[in-house]
C-alpha positions in Angstrom: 77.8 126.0 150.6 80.1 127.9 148.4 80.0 131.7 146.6 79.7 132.5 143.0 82.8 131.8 141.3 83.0 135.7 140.7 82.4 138.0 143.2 82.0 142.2 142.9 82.8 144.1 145.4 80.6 146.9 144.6 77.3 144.5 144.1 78.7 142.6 147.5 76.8 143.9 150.9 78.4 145.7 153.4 77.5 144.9 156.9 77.8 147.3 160.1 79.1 144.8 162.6 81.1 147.2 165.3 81.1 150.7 166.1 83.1 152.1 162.7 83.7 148.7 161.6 82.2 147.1 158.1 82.6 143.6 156.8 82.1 141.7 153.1 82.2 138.0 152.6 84.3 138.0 149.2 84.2 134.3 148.7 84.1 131.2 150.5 83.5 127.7 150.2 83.2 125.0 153.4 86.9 124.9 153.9 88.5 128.8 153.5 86.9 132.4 153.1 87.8 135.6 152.3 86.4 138.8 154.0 87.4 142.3 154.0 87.1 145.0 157.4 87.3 148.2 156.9 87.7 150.0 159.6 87.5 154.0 160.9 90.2 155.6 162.8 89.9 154.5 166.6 87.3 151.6 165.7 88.3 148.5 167.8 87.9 145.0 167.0 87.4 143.5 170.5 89.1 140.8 171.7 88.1 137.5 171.2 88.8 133.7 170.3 88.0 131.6 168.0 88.1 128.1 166.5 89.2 129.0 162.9 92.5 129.6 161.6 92.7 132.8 160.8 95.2 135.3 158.3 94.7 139.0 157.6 96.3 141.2 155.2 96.7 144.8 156.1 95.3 146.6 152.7 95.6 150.2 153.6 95.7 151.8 157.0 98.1 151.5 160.7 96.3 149.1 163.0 97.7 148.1 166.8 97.3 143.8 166.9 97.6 142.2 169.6 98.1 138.3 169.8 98.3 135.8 172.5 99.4 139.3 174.6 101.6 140.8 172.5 101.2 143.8 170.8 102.9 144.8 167.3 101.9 148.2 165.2 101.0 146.7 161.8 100.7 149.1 158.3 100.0 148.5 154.8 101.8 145.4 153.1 102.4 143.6 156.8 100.1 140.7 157.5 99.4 138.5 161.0 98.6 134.9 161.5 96.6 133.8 164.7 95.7 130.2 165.2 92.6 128.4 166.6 91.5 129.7 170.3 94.3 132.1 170.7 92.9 135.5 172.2 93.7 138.4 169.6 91.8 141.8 168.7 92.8 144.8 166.4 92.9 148.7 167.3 92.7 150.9 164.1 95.2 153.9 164.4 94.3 155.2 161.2 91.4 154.1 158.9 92.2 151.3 157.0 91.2 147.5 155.5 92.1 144.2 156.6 91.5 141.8 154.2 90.6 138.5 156.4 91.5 134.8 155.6 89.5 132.1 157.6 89.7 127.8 157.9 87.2 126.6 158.1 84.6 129.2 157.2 83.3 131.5 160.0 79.6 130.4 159.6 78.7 132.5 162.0 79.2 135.6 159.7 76.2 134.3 157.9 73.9 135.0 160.1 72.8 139.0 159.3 72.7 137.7 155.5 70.5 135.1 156.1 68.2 137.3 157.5 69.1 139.9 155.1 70.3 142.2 157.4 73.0 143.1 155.7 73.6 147.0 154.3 
């Protein structure tokens, strides 16, 4: 499985997946994929785990990370690393984008475009 070698943002879907939070798969192949969250003021990416390695970008916006436990106010230009199965989640302080790095792919984002859910 792998995307187009181009991809355009504004003729790539949008997908509602949290209260105030949007996601779009920007490219990917089986090993690495590129998403980008934007977010609304207070929205609140839960925490949770996963198995993927796992980079983010801040784009625009102030967003409170937490890792592992530990907190760290994060703006536009910083970035955050968390690695497989450590507990981390994201509060955005003012709106903003994360643009999202995962290895291997988070599959499990296909799901709403397989059944062509997606906005």
């Amino acid at each position: 499985m792998q995307s187009s070698h181009f991809i355009f943002g504004n003729e790539t879907p949008m997908e509602d997946v949290d209260p105030g939070i949007k996601r779009q798969i920007l490219g990917h192949n089986d090993e690495i994929m590129l998403v980008k969250a934007v977010f609304e003021s207070g929205a609140e990416g839960y925490q949770h785990q996963h198995v993927h390695s796992q980079v983010a970008f801040v784009e625009s916006g102030v967003f409170d990370v937490t890792i592992a436990g530990v907190t760290k106010r994060q703006s536009k230009g910083d970035s955050f690393f968390v690695p497989p199965n450590v507990m981390h989640g994201a509060i955005c302080i003012e709106a903003g984008v994360l643009l999202d790095m995962f290895s291997p792919i988070r599959e499990d984002f296909f799901e709403n475009y397989k059944k062509g859910d997606a906005s």
